[in-house]
TIDRENTOR-398086 format. One line per field, with one value per residue (C-alpha): y negated, z, x; residue in three letters; residue number from 1. Coordinates in steps of 0.02 Angstrom, whole numbers. Last residue first. Layout:
<recs>
py <- Y | ...
pz <- Z | ...
px <- X | ...
res <- ALA | ...
n <- NUM | ...
</recs>
This chain:
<recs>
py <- 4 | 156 | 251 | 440 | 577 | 714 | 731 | 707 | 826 | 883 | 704 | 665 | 706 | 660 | 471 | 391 | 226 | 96 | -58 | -176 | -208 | -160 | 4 | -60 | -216 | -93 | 31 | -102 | -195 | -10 | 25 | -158 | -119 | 50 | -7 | -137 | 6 | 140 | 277 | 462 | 466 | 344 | 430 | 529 | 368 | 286 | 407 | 400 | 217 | 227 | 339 | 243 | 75 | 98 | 185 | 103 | 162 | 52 | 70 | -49 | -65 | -110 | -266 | -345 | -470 | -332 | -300 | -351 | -249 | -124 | 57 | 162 | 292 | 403 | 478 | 609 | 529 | 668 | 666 | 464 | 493 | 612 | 488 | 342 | 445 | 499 | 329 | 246 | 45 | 47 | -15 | 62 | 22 | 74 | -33 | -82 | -193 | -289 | -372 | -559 | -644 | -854 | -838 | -906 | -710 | -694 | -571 | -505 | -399 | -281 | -224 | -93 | -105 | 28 | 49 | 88 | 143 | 193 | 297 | 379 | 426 | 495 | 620 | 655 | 693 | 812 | 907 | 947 | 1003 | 904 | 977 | 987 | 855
pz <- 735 | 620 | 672 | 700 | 607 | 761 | 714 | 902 | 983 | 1124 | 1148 | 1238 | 1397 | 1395 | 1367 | 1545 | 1531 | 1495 | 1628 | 1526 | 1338 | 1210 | 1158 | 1133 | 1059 | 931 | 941 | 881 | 752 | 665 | 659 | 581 | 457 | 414 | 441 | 262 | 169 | 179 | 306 | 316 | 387 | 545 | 609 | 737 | 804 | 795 | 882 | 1038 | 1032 | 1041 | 1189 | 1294 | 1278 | 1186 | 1104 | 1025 | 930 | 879 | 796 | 721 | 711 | 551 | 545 | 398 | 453 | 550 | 729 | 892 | 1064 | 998 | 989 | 1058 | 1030 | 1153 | 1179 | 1161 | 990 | 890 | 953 | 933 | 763 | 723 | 820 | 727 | 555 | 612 | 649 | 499 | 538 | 555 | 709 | 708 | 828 | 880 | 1015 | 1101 | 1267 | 1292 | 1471 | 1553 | 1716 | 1722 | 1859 | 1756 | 1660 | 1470 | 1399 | 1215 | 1105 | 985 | 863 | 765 | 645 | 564 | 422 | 257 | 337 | 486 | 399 | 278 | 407 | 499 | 359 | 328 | 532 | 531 | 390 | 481 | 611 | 772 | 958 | 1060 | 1172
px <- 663 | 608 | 471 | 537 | 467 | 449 | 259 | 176 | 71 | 203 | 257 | 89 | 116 | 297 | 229 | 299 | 219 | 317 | 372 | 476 | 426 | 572 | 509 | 358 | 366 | 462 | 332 | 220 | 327 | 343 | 149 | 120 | 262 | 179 | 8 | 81 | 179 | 56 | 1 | 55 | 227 | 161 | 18 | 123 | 192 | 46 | -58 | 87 | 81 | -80 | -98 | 56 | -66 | -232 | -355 | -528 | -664 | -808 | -998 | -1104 | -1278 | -1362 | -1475 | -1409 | -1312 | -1200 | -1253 | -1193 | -1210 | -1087 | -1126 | -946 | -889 | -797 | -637 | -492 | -417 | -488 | -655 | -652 | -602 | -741 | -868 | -825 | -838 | -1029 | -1084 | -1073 | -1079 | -885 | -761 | -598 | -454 | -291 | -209 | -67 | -44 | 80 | 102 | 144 | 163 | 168 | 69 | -77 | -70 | -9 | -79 | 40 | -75 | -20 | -137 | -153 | -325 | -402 | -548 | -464 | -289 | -387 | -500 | -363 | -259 | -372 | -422 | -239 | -229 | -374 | -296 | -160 | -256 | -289 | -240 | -391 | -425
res <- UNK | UNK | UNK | UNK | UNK | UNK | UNK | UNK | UNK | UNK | UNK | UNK | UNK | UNK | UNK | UNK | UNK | UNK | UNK | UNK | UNK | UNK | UNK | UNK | UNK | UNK | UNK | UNK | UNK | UNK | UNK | UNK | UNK | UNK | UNK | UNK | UNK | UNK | UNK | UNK | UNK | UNK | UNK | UNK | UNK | UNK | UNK | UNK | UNK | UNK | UNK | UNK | UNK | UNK | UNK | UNK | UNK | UNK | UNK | UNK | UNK | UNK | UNK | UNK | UNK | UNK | UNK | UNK | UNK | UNK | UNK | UNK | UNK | UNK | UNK | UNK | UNK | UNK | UNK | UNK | UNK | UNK | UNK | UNK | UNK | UNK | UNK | UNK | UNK | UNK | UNK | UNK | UNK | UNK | UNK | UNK | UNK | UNK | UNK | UNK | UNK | UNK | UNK | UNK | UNK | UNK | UNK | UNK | UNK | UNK | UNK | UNK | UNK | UNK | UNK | UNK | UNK | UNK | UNK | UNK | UNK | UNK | UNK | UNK | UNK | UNK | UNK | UNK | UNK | UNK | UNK | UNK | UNK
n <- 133 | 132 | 131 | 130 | 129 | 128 | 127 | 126 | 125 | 124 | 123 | 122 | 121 | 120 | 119 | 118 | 117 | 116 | 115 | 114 | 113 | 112 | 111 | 110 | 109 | 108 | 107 | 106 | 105 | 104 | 103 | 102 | 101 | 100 | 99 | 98 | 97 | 96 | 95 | 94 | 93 | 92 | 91 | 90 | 89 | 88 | 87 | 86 | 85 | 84 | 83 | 82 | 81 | 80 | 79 | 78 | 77 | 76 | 75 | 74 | 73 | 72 | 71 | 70 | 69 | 68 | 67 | 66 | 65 | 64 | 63 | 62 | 61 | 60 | 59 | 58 | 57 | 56 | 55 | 54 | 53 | 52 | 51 | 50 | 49 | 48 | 47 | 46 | 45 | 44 | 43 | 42 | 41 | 40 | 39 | 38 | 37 | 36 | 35 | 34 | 33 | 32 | 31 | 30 | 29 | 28 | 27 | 26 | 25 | 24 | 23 | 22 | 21 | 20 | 19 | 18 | 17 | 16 | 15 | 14 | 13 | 12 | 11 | 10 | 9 | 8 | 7 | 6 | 5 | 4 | 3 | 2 | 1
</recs>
């Protein structure tokens, strides 16, 4: 993935805070075992904005087997785990009040959940704005 320009991340920002969702998702296993896992989402019936933020999030689109009551096909992006958190972290100056508070309960959860990834891959491309806790 190529690193994003400034103007790249504005754009992004914009989709996601029209189009996004950040989730946090605790799975709970029968043994009583759990994980969070974090994600950045988009899912749109134009085609050409999923792919753009799929190029800048390292990965691919996505044509869902469903389709909208009219007939049109829709079209998904995911991230997730130490790659979202990463993407939300960076995102974070840019967005408004409410992906703001969603964005800050993530890297909360994740900052507190046991067994991280190691994310020094991917502090290199990150705004140095931290998220407040």
């Amino acid at each position: 993935m190529a690193t994003p320009f400034i103007k790249d991340l504005y754009w992004l920002a914009g989709i996601l805070e029209g189009e996004g969702c950040f989730t946090n998702h605790l799975h709970k296993y029968p043994n009583g075992r759990s994980y969070r896992n974090f994600v950045i989402q988009v899912c749109m019936t134009d085609k050409d904005p999923v792919e753009k933020v799929a190029r800048l999030f390292g990965c691919n689109a996505t044509e869902q087997k469903h389709r909208t009551k009219g007939d049109k096909p829709i079209y998904r992006v995911a991230i997730q785990g130490p790659r979202a958190i990463g993407w939300m972290q960076t995102l974070y100056p840019l967005m408004g009040v409410r992906r703001k508070a969603k964005i800050a309960e993530c890297v909360t959860a994740w900052k507190s959940s046991p067994g991280k990834t190691c994310m020094k891959k991917y502090a290199k491309r990150w705004l140095r704005e931290e998220v407040p806790a």
